[in-house]
N, C-alpha and C positions, 0 to 999 in steps of 0.2 A: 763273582757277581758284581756288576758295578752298582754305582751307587744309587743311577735311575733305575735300574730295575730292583733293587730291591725296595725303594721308594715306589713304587707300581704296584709291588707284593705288598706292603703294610698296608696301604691306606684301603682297599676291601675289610683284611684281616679288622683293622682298627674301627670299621664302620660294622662288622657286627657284633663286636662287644655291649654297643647301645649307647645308650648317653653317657659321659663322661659325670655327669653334675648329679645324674639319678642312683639314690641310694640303695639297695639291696633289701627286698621285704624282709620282714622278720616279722615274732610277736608281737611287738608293738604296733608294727602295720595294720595288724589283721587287729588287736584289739583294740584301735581307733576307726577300723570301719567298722565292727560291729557294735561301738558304742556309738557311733555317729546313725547308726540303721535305725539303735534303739531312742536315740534323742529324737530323732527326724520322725518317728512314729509316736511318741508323744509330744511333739508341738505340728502334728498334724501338716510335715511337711511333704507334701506330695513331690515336690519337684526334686528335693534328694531324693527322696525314696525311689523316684523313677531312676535317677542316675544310679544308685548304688546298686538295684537289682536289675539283670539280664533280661530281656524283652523273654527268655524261655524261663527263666526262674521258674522254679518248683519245690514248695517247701511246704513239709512235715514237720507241724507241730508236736508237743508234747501228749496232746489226746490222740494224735494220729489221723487227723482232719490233715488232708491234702491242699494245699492253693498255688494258683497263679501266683502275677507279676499284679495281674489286674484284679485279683482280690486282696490282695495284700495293701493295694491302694485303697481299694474301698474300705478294708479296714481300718486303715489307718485315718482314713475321711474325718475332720473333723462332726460331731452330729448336728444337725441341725437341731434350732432352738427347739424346746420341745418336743422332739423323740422322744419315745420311752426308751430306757437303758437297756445295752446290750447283753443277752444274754452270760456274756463272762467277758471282764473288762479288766487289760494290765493296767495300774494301778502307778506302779514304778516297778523298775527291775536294775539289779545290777550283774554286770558280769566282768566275772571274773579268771583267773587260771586260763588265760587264753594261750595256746598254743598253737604254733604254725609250721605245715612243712610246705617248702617253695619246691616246686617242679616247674622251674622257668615259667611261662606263664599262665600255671594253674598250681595254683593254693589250696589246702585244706588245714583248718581250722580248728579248732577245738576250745570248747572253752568251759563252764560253770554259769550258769543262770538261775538266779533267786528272784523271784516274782512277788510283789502283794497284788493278787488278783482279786475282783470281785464278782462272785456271779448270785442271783437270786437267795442262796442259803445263804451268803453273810461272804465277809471277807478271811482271805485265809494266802499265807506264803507257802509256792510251791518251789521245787528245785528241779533243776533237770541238767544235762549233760548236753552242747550240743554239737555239733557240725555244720562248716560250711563250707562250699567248695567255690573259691573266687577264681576266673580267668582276667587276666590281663590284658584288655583291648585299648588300644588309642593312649598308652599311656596311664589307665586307668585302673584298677581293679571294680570286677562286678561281681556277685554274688548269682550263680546259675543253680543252688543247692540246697536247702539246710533242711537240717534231719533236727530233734530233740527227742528226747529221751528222758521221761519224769523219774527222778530217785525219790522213794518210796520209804 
């Protein structure tokens, strides 16, 4: 083989390995977008919140209450002055035990969720298990999924 042809063969081969400079997800990936979802949701940041989750998002909370992309923003909405309070309101949460398996580019996640929530009857910390499943578009990870699971 001479040397231009096999110069001809690599440079495809070497254009879809991907970027040279981009690192490999792992745990750590997945548990800095999931604590940037949950920062972004208490400082009432709409405009993360739109990039980190999928125009199709669909996620399953801990009660088992279904939502959008465009409910998830509204919930996250900061309230206006004088609203009355939401029927049950996260508080702070921390997560932890995140765990990630990569399938090139689609993700699923795992992690530990402790919550201080408040709803009508008083404040109280719940825990759950959850899931989420990110695809890889543009470069970016999004979030198209998440399931929870309250431990009891």
């Amino acid at each position: 083989m001479t040397h231009r042809l096999a110069l001809l063969l690599a440079v495809p081969l070497a254009s879809l390995a991907g970027p040279k400079d981009a690192a490999p997800a792992n745990d750590q990936t997945f548990a800095s977008l999931e604590r940037a979802w949950s920062t972004a949701y208490h400082q009432h940041d709409l405009p993360k919140i739109e990039r980190l989750l999928a125009a199709e998002f669909v996620g399953i909370d801990g009660r088992g209450v279904m939502s959008t992309r465009a409910e998830e923003l509204e919930d996250a909405r900061a309230p206006a002055p004088g609203a009355p309070s939401p029927a049950m309101e996260i508080l702070e949460e921390e997560i932890s035990d995140v765990r990630a398996r990569v399938y090139g580019e689609i993700a699923v996640a795992t992690a530990l969720n402790t919550a201080k929530i408040r709803t009508r009857e008083g404040q109280s910390t719940v825990r759950y298990r959850r899931s989420t499943v990110w695809v890889q578009r543009d470069g970016r990870w999004q979030c198209v999924h998440f399931h929870a699971s309250r431990i009891l």
